[in-house]
C-alpha positions in Angstrom: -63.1 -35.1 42.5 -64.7 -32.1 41.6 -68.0 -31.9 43.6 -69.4 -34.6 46.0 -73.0 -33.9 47.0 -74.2 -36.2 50.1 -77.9 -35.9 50.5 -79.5 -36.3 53.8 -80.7 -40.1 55.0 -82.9 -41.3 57.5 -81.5 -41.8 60.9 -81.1 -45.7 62.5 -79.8 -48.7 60.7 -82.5 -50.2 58.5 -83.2 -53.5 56.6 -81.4 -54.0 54.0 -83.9 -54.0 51.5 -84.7 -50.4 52.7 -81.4 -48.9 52.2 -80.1 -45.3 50.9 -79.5 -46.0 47.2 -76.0 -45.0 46.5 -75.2 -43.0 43.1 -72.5 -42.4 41.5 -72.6 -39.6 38.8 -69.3 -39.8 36.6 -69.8 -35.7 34.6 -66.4 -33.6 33.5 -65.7 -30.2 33.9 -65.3 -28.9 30.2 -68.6 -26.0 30.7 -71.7 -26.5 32.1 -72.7 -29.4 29.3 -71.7 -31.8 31.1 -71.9 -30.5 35.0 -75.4 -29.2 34.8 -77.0 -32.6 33.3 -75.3 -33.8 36.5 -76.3 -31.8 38.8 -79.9 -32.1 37.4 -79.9 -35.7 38.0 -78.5 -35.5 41.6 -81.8 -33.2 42.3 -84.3 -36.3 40.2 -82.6 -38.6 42.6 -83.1 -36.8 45.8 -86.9 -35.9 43.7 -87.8 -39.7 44.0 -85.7 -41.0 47.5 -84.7 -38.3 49.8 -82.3 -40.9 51.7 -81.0 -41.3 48.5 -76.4 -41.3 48.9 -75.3 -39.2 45.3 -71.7 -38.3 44.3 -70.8 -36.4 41.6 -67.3 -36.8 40.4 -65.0 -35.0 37.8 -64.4 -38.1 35.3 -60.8 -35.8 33.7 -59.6 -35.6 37.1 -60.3 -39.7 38.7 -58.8 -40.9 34.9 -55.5 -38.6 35.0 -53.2 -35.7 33.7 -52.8 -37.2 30.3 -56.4 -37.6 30.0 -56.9 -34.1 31.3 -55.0 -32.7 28.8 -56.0 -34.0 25.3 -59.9 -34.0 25.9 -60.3 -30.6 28.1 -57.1 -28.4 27.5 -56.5 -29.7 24.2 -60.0 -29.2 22.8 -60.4 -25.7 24.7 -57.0 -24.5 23.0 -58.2 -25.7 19.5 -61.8 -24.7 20.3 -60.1 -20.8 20.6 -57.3 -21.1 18.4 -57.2 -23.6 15.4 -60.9 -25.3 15.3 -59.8 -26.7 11.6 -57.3 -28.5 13.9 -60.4 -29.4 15.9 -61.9 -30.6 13.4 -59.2 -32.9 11.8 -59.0 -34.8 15.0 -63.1 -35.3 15.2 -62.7 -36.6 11.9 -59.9 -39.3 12.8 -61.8 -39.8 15.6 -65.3 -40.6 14.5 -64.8 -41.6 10.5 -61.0 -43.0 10.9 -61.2 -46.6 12.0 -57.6 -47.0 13.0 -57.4 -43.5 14.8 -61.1 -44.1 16.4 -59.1 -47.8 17.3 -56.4 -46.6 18.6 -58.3 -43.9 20.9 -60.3 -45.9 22.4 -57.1 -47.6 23.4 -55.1 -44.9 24.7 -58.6 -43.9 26.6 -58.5 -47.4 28.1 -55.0 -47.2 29.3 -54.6 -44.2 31.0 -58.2 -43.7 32.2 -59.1 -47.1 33.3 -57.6 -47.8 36.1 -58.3 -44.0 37.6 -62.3 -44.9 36.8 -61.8 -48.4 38.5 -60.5 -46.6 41.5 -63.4 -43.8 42.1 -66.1 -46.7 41.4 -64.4 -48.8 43.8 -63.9 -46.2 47.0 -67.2 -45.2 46.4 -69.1 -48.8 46.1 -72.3 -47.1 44.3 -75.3 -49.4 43.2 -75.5 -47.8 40.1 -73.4 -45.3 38.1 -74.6 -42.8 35.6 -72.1 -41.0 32.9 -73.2 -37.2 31.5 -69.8 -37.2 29.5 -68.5 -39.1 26.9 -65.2 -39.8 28.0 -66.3 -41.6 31.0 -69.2 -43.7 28.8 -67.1 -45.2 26.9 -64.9 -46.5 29.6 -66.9 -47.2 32.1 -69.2 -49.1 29.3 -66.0 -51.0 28.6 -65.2 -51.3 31.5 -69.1 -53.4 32.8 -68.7 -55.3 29.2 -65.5 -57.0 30.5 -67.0 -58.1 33.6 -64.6 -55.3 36.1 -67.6 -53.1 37.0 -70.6 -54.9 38.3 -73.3 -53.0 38.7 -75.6 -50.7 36.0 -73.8 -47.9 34.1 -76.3 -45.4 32.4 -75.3 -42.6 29.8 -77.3 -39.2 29.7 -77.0 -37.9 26.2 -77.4 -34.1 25.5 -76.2 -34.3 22.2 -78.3 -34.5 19.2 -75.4 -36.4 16.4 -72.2 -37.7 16.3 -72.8 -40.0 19.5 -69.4 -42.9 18.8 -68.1 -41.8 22.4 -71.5 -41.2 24.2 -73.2 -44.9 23.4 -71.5 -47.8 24.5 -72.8 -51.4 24.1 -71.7 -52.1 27.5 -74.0 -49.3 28.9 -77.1 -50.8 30.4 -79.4 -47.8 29.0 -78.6 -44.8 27.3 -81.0 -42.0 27.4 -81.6 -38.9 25.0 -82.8 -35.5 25.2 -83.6 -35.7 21.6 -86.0 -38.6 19.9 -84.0 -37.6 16.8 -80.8 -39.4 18.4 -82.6 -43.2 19.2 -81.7 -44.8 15.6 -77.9 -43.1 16.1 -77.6 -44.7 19.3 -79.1 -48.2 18.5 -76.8 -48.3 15.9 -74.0 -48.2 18.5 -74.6 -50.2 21.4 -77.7 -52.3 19.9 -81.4 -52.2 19.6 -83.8 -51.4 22.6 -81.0 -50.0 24.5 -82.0 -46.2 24.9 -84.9 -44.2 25.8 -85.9 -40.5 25.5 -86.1 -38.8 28.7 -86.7 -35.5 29.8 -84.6 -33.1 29.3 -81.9 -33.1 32.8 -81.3 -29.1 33.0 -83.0 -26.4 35.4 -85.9 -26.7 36.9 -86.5 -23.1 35.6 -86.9 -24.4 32.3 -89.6 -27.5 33.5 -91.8 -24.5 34.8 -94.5 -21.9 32.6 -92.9 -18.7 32.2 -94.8 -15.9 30.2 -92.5 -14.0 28.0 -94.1 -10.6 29.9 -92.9 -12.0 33.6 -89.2 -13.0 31.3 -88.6 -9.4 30.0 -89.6 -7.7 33.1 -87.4 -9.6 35.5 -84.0 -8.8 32.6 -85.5 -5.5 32.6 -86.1 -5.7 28.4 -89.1 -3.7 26.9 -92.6 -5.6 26.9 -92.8 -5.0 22.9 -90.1 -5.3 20.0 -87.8 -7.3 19.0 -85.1 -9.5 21.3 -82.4 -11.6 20.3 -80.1 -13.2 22.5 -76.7 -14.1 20.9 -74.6 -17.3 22.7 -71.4 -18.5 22.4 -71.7 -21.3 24.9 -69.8 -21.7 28.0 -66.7 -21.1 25.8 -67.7 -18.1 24.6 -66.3 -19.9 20.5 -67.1 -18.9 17.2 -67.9 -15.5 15.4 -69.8 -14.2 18.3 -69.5 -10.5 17.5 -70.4 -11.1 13.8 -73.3 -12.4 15.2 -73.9 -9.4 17.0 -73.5 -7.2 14.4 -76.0 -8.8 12.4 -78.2 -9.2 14.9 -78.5 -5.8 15.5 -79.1 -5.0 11.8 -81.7 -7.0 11.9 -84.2 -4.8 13.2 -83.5 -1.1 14.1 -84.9 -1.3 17.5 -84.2 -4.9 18.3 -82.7 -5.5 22.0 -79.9 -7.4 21.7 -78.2 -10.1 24.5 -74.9 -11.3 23.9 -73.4 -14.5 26.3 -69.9 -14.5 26.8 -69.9 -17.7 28.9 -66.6 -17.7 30.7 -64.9 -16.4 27.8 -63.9 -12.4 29.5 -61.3 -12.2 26.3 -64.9 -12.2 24.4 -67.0 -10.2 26.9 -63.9 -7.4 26.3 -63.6 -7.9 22.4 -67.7 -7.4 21.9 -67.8 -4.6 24.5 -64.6 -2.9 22.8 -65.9 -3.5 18.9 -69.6 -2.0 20.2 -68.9 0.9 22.5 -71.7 1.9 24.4 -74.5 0.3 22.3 -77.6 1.3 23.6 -79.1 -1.7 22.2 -76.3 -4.5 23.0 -76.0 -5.5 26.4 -73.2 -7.9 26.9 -73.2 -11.0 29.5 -71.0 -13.4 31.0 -71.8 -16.7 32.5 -75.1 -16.6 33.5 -78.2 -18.1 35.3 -80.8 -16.6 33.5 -81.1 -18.8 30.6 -84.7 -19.7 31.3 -85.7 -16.2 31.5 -83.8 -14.9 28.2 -84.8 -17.5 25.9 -88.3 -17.3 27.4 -87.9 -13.5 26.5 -86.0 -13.6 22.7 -87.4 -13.5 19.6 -84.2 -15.6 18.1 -81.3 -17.5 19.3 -78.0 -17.2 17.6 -75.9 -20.1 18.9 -72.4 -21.7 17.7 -72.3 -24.6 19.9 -75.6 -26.3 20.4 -75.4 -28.8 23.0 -78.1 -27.9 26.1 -79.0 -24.9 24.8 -80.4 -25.7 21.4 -82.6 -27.8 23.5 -83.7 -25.2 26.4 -84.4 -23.2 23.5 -86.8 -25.6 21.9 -88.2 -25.9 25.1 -89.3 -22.0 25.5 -90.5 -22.3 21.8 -87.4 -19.7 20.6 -86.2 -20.1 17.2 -82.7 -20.8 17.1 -79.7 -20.2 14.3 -76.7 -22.2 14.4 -74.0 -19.9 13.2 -70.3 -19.2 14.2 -68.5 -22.7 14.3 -69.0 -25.3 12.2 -66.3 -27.9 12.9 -66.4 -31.0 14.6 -69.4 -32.4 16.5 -71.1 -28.7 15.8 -70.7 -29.5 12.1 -72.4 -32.8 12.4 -74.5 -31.1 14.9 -75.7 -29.1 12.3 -76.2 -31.4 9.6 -78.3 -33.6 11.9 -80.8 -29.8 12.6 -81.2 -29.5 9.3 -82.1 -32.9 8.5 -84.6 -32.9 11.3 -86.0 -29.3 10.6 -84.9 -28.0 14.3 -83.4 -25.3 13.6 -81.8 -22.9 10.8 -78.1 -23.3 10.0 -76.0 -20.0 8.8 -72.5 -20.9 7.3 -72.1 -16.9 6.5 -73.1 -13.3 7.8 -75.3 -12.9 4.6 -76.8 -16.7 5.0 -77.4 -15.2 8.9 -78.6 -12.2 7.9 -81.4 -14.0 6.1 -81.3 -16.7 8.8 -82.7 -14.0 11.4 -85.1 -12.2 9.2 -87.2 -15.8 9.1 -86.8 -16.5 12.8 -87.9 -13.2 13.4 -91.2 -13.7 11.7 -91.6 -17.0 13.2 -93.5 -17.6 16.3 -93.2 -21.9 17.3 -94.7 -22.9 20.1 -93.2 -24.2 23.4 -91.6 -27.6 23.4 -94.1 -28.9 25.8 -93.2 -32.7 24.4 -90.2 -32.8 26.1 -91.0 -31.5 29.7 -93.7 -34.4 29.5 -91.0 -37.1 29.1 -90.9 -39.1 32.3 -87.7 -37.9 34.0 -84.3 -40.2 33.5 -84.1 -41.3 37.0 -87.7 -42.4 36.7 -87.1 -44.6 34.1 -83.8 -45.8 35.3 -85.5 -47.0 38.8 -87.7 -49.1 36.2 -84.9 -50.8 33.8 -84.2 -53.8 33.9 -81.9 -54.1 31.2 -78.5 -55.2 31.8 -75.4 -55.7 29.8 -73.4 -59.0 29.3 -69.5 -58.3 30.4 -67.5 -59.7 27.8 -64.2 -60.2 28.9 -61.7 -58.8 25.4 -58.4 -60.6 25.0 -57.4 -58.0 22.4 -56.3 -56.0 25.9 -53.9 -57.7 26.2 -52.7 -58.7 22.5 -52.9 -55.3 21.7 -51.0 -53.8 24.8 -47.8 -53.2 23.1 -49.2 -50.7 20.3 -51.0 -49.3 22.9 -48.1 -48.5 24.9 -45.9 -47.7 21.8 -48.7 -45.0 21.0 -48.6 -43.9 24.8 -44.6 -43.3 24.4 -44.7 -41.4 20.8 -48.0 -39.1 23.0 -46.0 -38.8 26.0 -42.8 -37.8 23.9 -44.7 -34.9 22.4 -45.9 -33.7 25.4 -42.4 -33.6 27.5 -41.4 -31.8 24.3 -43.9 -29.0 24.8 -43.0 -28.7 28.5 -40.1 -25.8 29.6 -37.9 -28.5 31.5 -37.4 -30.4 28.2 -36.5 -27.1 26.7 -33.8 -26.3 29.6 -32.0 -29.5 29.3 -31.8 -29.1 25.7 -30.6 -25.8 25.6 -27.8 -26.6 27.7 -26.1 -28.9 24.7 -27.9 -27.1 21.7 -28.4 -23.9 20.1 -31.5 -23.2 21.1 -31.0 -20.6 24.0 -32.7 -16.9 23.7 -30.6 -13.8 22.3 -30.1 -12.1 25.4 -26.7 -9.7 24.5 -25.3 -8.7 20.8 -21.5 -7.5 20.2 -22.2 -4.1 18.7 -19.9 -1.1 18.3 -22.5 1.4 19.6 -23.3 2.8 22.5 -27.0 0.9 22.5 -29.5 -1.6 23.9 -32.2 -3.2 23.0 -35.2 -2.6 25.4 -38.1 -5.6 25.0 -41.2 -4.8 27.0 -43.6 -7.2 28.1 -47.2 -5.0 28.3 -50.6 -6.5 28.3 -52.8 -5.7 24.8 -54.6 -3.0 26.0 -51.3 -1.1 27.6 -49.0 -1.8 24.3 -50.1 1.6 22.0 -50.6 4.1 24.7 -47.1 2.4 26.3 -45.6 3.4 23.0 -47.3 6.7 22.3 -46.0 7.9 25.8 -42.5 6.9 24.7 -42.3 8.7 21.5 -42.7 11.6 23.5 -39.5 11.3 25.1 -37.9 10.2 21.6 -37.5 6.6 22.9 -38.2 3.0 20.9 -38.3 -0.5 21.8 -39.9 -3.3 21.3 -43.2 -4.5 21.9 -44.5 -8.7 22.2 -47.6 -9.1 20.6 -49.4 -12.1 22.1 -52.4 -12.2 19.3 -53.0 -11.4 15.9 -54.3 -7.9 16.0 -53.1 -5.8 13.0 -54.6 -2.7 14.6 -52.5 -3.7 17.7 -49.7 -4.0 15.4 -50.1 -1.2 13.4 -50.1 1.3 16.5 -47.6 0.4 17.5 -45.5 0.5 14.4 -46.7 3.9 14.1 -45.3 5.1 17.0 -41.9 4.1 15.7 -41.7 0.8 18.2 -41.5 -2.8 16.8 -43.8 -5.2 17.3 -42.9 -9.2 18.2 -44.5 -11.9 18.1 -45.1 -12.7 22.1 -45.7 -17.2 22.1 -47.3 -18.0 25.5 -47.7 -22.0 24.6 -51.5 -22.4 25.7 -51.6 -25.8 25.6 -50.9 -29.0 24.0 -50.2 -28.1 20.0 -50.3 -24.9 20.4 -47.1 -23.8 18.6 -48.3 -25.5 15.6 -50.8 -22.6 15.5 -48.9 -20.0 16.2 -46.4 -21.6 13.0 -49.7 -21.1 10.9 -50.1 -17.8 12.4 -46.6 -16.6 11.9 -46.6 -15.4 8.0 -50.1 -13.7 8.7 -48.5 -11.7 11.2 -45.9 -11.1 9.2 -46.9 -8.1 6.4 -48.6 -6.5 9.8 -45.1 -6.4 12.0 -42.8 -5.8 8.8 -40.8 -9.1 8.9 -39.0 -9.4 5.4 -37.3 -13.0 4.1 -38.8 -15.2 6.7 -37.0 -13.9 9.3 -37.8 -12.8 12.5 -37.6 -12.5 16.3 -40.2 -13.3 18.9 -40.5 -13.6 22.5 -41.8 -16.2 25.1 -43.3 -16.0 28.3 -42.8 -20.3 28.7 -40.4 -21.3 26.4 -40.6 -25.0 25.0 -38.6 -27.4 22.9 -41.8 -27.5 20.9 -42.0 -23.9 20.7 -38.6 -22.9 19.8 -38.9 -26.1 17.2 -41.9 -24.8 15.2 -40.9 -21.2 15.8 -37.6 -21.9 14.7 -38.8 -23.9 11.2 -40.3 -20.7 10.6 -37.7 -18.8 10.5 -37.6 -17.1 13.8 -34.8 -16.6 16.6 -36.0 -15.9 20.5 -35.1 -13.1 22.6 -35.0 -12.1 26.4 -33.5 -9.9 28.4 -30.2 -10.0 30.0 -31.9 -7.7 32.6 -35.2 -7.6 33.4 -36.6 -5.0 35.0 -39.9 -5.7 37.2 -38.3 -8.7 38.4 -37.2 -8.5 42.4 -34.5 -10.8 41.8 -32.8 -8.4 38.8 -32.0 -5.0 40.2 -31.7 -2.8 37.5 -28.0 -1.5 37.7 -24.6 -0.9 35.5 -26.2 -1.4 31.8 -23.9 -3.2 29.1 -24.0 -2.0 25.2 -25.7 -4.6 23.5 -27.6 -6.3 26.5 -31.2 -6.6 26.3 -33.0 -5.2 28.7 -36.4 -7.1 29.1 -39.2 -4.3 30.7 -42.0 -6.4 32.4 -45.1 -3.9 32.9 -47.8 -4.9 35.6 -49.2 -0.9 35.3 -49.1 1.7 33.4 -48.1 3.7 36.3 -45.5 1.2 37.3 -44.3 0.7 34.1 -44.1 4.8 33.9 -41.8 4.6 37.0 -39.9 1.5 35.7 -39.0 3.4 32.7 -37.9 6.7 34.3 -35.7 5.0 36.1 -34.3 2.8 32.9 -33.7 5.9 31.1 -31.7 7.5 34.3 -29.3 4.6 33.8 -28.9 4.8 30.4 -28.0 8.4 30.5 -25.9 7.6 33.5 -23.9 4.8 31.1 -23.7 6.7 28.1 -26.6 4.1 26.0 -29.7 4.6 24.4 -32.6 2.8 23.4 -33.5 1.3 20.4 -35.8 -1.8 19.3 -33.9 -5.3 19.9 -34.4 -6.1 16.3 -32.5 -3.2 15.3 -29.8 -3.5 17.8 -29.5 -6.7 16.2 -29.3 -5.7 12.1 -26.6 -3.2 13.3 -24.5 -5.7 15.2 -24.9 -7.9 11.9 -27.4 -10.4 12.4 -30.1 -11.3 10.1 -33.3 -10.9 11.3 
C-alpha cells in the first residue's frame, strides 16, 4: 500500500444506519495523474462526512511485481527511451483485438487475486478507481459476481478510454463532457457523468493573474509562458523552451521538469544562465503559474490540460505524440481545446496565436457538482456476470504468462550468471598480448568523463571511457583527448536492450566503431543484454581489477589485464589514478584504451 489516510470518526458505537462510510480509493503511483485525483477525492469525502473511514491504496503494488513492471517501469523506460516502442504497444493494445484480448487476460491473472485481497482486508462499502489498471479489474472483477459492492472510475483523460470504462463499473465519471459518448460506448449507455474536476482546491478558488505573478515573483506586465513536461518530465521539453523564448523577446519563461532531474540538468546546461528561463522541478504551484502564463506548452496532457482550461490559459500540445498523447491530441483538435504542434516551426506558430489569445476561465467545470456528490446519489448498479471463458481460456492465458515470464528472467543478471557458466557469454576481462600493457576501463559519471580525460592527457595517459547515453558532444570530447569511448548498457528496465540495439549503429560514426564491431561495458549485465548487444556485433568488457572496489586491492598488475577504474569523485578518482599509475611504473606497464589492447593482442573489435 502506498498511502492509507484514516479520517477522524465520532466517538461511541452508533446505529447502524449511522455508521462511518468506509472508502476504498484504488489510484497507482505512475506521477501525480493518478495520486492527486485520489487524494482529491479523499478530501470530497471527508467535505461531505467527516466520520467518513478512506483508504487510498497503490493498485501496482496490491496486484504484484509482474504487474508493477509492464505498466509502470515498462511505460516509464519507453516513455524516456523508445516512445515509438510505446506507441506500438498502445496500438496492440487499444486497435489489436487479440493483443487488447489477451491483456486483459494477463491483467486478470496476475492482478486479480492481489485486488481481491486489498478489497477484502479492507471490507469498504464502496470502492473508487483513479487508474486504469485497477478499473478494469475491479470492473471485472463486480461483473463476475466476486466484488459486491459499487466500483466507481474517475476519468482524467480526455480519449483513448478502453482500460478506464468498464461495463462492470457502476458509474464512470469524466473531467471532460467531450469523453461521455467514448465511455458509453464502452461500458453502455447512462453509465457516466461529468463531474468536477478532482484536483487542488487551489484551482476551485478565484485567483487574479496580478496576486499569481506576485506570489512566483514574475513581472505584473509582458509575456509568460510556462513550459511542462508532466510529472515525467517526456518529450522535446527544451525545444520547447527554445521556442518559447523566441517567441517574444522579453517573454518570462517557466520550464517544469517534474521529477525528471536528468531534464532539469539538460535545460539548465543547454540555457546557461538565462535571465528569462527559470527552470522547475516538481512543483505545487500549478494553480498559481497557469493562473499567471500567457501559454502552456505541454507534451502529456492528462490533469494539466484541464487545470489549464480551468485558469482560462491557452495550451499547445507539443513534444510527444505517441500513444494515448497522440489520441489525446487528435480528440483536442476535434473538440477545439487546444492547439496541437507536431514540429518547432508548427510551435512556433502555435505560440504566436496563443499569445494573442485571451479565453476566459473554465468556470463550467468548477460548477460541476463534485464526484463524491454525485456518487452518494447513484443508484446505478452493475449486474455480475459470472464469465466461463476464465476458465476455458486459462491455458492460453498461462502459456502467455510463461513466454512473459521467460523474457523477463532473461533480462535479469542471475539468468545471465548461470548461463555464462556453460556459454560464451562471459566479459573480456584479460588479453594474451606480447606488450608490456593494460587496458584501463573507467566508469565516470557524464559530467566527470571529458574533464577526466583532459586531466589524463596531461600526463600522456589513455583509456577508455563508458558512455551511458547518446551524446556525440560527450563522445567527441572525449575522442579528442585521445581516450575511447564505449558504449556503457545499464538495462533500465524491461526491453530496454532492444533500445540500446537501435541505438548502437547511431552511436557508432560518434565513437569510431568500424565493420559492426565493437566493445561495451555493463554496469548489470543480462542474458538479454549481452543477447541483443551481441546480435549487434559487440563483445563485453570488465576489469580483472577494479579499482574503487574495497573488496579488490589494487596490487601486482598483469600485462593484458583490464583494469576497471570506478570514479565516485573527481578528487577520488585523481587519487585512484595516482596510485594506478605508481603500480604501473612499479610493473614495467602502461596504459592504453582496452579496445586497443585488444586489436594488438589480435582480436577484432
Amino acid at each position: 500500500m502506498e498511502r492509507v489516510e484514516h479520517l477522524d470518526a465520532s466517538d461511541g458505537e452508533a446505529p447502524p444506519e449511522t455508521l462511518p462510510r468506509k472508502v476504498l480509493i484504488v489510484s497507482a503511483n505512475i506521477g501525480e495523474g493518478h495520486d492527486l485525483p485520489a487524494r482529491s477525492l479523499a478530501r470530497e469525502f471527508q467535505d461531505e462526512d467527516p466520520r467518513t473511514l478512506v483508504a487510498i491504496v497503490n493498485s501496482l503494488q496490491a496486484m504484484g511485481l509482474v504487474v508493477t513492471m509492464v505498466t509502470r517501469d515498462g511505460s516509464a523506460w519507453m516513455d524516456r527511451r523508445a516512445p515509438w516502442l510505446f506507441d506500438l504497444q498502445y496500438r496492440l493494445l487499444m486497435d489489436f483485438p487479440p493483443t487488447r484480448w489477451l491483456a486483459h487476460r494477463l491483467l486478470m491473472l496476475f492482478g486479480a487475486r492481489g485486488m481481491l485481497r486489498i478489497v477484502n482486508a479492507y471490507e469498504p462499502d464502496l470502492i473508487v478507481s483513479t487508474y486504469p489498471g485497477a478499473t478494469e479489474v475491479l470492473g471485472e472483477l463486480r461483473r463476475m459476481g466476486r466484488i459486491h459492492v459499487p466500483c466507481y472510475a474517475s476519468i482524467t483523460d480526455i480519449a483513448g478510454l478502453r482500460y478506464w470504462a468498464h461495463p462492470g463499473i457502476d458509474m464512470h465519471f469524466v473531467t471532460h463532457p467531450e469523453s461521455i459518448a467514448e465511455v458509453e460506448r464502452i461500458a453502455g449507455p447512462g453509465s457516466v457523468r461529468w463531474s468536477r474536476p478532482p484536483t487542488t482546491s487551489a484551482f476551485m478558488e478565484h485567483r487574479s493573474r496580478s496576486a499569481a505573478r506576485r506570489c512566483l515573483g514574475l513581472p505584473q506586465t509582458g509575456k509568460v509562458i510556462a513550459v511542462s513536461g508532466g510529472g515525467w518530465g517526456v518529450g522535446d521539453v527544451a525545444g520547447a523552451v527554445a521556442a518559447a523564448l523566441a517567441a517574444d523577446a522579453n517573454a518570462q519563461v517557466l520550464c517544469i521538469c517534474g521529477h525528471n532531474e536528468r531534464l532539469r540538468e539538460l535545460v539548465t546546461a543547454r540555457f546557461g544562465d538565462e535571465p528569462r528561463l527559470r527552470v522547475l522541478g516538481f512543483t505545487w504551484q500549478m494553480s498559481d503559474i497557469l493562473t499567471a502564463a500567457d501559454a502552456l506548452v505541454h507534451s502529456s496532457v492528462g490533469m494539466t490540460l484541464l487545470e489549464a482550461l480551468i485558469r482560462g490559459c491557452p495550451v499547445i500540445s507539443y513534444g510527444f505524440g505517441y500513444g494515448h498523447v497522440r489520441v489525446a491530441n487528435q480528440a483536442l483538435e476535434r473538440f477545439g481545446l487546444a492547439q496541437v504542434a507536431r514540429s518547432e516551426s508548427e510551435l512556433r506558430a502555435a505560440l504566436a496565436e496563443a499569445l494573442r489569445q485571451h479565453p476566459e476561465c473554465g468556470d463550467a467545470y468548477v460548477q460541476r457538482a463534485s464526484t463524491v456528490r454525485l456518487i452518494l446519489g447513484n443508484e446505478r448498479r452493475s449486474v455480475p456476470v459470472w464469465s466461463r471463458r476464465v476458465r476455458a481460456l486459462r491455458a492460453t492465458a498461462a502459456l502467455a504468462a510463461t513466454a512473459v515470464a521467460c523474457v523477463v528472467i532473461a533480462s535479469t543478471g542471475p539468468a545471465y550468471a548461470v548461463v555464462s557458466d556453460v556459454a560464451h557469454t562471459r566479459p573480456v576481462t584479460a588479453v594474451t598480448t606480447p606488450r608490456a600493457q593494460v587496458g584501463v576501463l573507467v566508469d565516470a559519471s557524464d559530467a566527470q568523463a571529458v574533464p577526466l580525460a583532459r586531466m589524463l592527457a596531461v600526463e600522456d595517459i589513455h583509456v577508455t571511457f563508458g558512455v551511458d547515453h547518446a551524446q556525440p558532444a560527450l563522445s567527441q570530447g572525449i575522442v579528442a583527448a585521445g581516450d575511447e569511448a564505449v558504449p556503457w548498457l545499464t538495462g533500465d528496465g524491461p526491453g530496454d536492450l532492444w533500445y540500446e540495439q537501435h541505438t548502437l549503429a547511431s552511436l557508432g560514426h560518434e565513437m569510431g566503431w568500424q565493420d559492426r564491431r565493437f566493445i561495451y561495458t555493463s554496469s548489470d549485465p543480462s542474458l538479454e543484454q549481452w543477447m541483443v548487444a551481441h546480435h549487434a556485433g559487440g563483445k563485453l568488457i570488465a576489469g580483472e581489477v577494479k579499482v574503487g572496489q574495497r573488496q579488490n586491492a589494487l596490487s601486482h598488475l598483469r600485462s593484458g589485464e583490464v583494469i576497471e577504474l570506478q570514479v565516485t569523485s573527481l578528487d577520488g578518482a585523481i587519487t585512484q589514478l595516482l596510485q594506478l599509475d605508481h603500480q604501473l611504473r612499479t610493473d614495467h606497464l602502461r596504459a592504453v584504451p582496452v579496445g586497443q589492447l585488444m586489436r594488438e593482442s589480435g582480436l577484432q573489435v
